[in-house]
C-alpha positions, 0 to 999 in steps of 0.5 A: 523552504517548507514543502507539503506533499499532500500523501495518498489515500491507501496503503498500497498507493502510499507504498508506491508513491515512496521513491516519489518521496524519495526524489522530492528528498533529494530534489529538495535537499536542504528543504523541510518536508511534510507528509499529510497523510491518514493516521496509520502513514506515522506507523508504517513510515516511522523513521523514513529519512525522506520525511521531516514530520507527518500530519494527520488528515482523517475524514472522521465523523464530520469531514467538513470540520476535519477538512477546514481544521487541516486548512488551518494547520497548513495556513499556520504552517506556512508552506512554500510548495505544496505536491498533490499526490492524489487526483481529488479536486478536495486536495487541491482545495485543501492547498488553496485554502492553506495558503500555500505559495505555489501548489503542483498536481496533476490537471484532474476533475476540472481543478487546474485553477485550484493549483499553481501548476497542473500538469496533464495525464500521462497518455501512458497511465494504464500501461505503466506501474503507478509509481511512475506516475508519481515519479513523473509528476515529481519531474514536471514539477522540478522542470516547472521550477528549474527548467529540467529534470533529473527524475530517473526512469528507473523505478527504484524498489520501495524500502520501509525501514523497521525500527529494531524494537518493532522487529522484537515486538513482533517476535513476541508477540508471535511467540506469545501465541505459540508460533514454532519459530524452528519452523518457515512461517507463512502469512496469509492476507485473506482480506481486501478492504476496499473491493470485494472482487480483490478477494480470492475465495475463502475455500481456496485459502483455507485449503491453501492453509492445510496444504502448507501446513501438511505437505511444506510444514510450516507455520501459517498465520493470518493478517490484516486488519480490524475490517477484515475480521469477517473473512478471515473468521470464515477461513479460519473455520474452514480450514481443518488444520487451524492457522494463527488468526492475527487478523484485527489483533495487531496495529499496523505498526505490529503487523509490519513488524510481524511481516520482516519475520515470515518467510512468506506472504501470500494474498490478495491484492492489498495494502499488505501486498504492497508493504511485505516486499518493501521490508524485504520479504518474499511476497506472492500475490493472488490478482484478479480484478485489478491490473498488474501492469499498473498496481503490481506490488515491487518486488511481488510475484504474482500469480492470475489467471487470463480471463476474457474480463479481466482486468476489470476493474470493478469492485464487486463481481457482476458475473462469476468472479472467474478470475479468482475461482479458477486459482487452484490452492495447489497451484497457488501452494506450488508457486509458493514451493518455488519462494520458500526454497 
């Protein structure tokens, strides 16, 4: 048997769709499973062993062709199953027109004639972690096919597992820039790259940074990705003690090398987030906007303050941004005391 699991579209989606995958592995065991996803999923799950292969699917300059050549793939594929993991009508077009003998996903944007199977929203979607809306569509669809299900309840914590030669990549490539590995080392993701509102302000981190450097002495470095840039240029000449700038300088597999060698990770609500924990290291994360009950990374800490707005949800503030100025850099530092001690 063939499976497809069409992927998610964000980093920190695909990390909580993982103990989906993992159930999809062991409810089809002998199976052959595919994960379509967008280029950067190969870095970040190389070597997962709940996957057999991972194709490409990227918008591109022209989405159209794009989308028509992947249909194509999948036709010449000769999938069995196809699992739609995103809500988007375009993916379940995408196993209608591949040809995949039976397709599951969830009954959104009118596409339930598009599938094999739909199955509704859970009443219970905003109150409850997303992975388990993934978990739960996993087990309709075993019920679907063998009448009951053994998905558990329990939500498992996300693993990524890191090949050995990436760890000593990044090793490197923090000593080629003269970090002091006799010293705690502390990451800031200071970016968000697809909500502004996600964004704690760039005075707090570059106060953030000279409080870990003078008071905790530690290393601080900065990551995230080429769309990133901006801000963390912005903290960088802001902060009078200088961190490690590594934000655009790294690929993504590099940057989540770089992750299993800090002590700690401190940042936005962000693809990062979602990864650090999942390689097993201490992350604490600065939520604003968005709702921790459904989007928390596994494993994280958090820290937010209650706000009348909030969670609002909204990618750009329309007022104050209030849920993220009234963050203190002290009392973010006093949180991130309690993590490296």
């Amino acid at each position: 048997m063939k499976v497809v699991v069409r992927s998610t579209n964000w980093i920190g989606d695909t990390v909580m769709s993982i103990p989906a995958l993992k159930e999809i592995r062991r409810i089809f065991a002998d199976a052959e499973i595919t994960l379509c996803a967008r280029s950067w999923a190969k870095e970040m799950l190389e070597g997962a062993d709940f996957i057999d292969e991972i194709i490409a699917f990227d918008k591109g300059n022209n989405p159209t062709k794009n989308f028509l050549k992947q249909a194509k793939l999948w036709h010449e594929k000769k999938f069995d199953i196809a699992i739609i993991l995103p809500n988007s009508f375009g993916s379940a077009l995408l196993a209608k027109l591949g040809g995949v003998k039976q397709s599951f996903g969830y009954a959104t944007e009118k596409r339930s004639f598009l599938l094999t199977k739909s199955f509704p929203v859970p009443k219970w979607k905003s109150e409850r972690h997303e992975a388990f809306f993934y978990l739960n569509l996993v087990a309709e669809i075993e019920k679907a096919l063998s009448g009951k299900s053994s998905v558990s309840a329990e939500i498992p914590t996300p693993e990524i597992p890191v090949p050995e030669e990436r760890r000593k990549r990044a090793l490197e490539i923090l000593e080629s820039y003269g970090v002091d590995s006799s010293r705690k080392l502390v990451a800031l993701g200071v970016g968000s790259t697809n909500s502004l509102a996600k964004r704690w302000h760039t005075d707090g981190y570059a106060e953030l940074n000279d409080l870990l450097q003078s008071e905790l002495n530690v290393n601080v470095l900065l990551l995230g990705s080429k769309d990133e840039t901006n801000v963390a240029e912005e903290v960088f000449s802001k902060a009078k003690l200088k961190p490690v700038n590594l934000v655009g300088k790294t690929s993504l597999g590099e940057a989540i090398g770089i992750l299993t060698a800090v002590d700690l990770l401190i940042s936005n609500d962000m693809g990062l987030a979602h990864i650090a924990p999942a390689v097993g290291t201490k992350t604490l994360v600065i939520f604003g906007p968005t709702n921790e009950k459904t989007s928390r990374p596994i494993g994280s800490e958090i820290i937010r303050k209650n706000v009348e707005c909030a969670p609002c949800m909204l990618r750009i503030c329309p007022i104050d941004h209030r849920c993220m100025k009234l963050i203190s850099a002290k009392e973010v530092l006093s949180k991130a005391l309690q993590l490296l001690t």
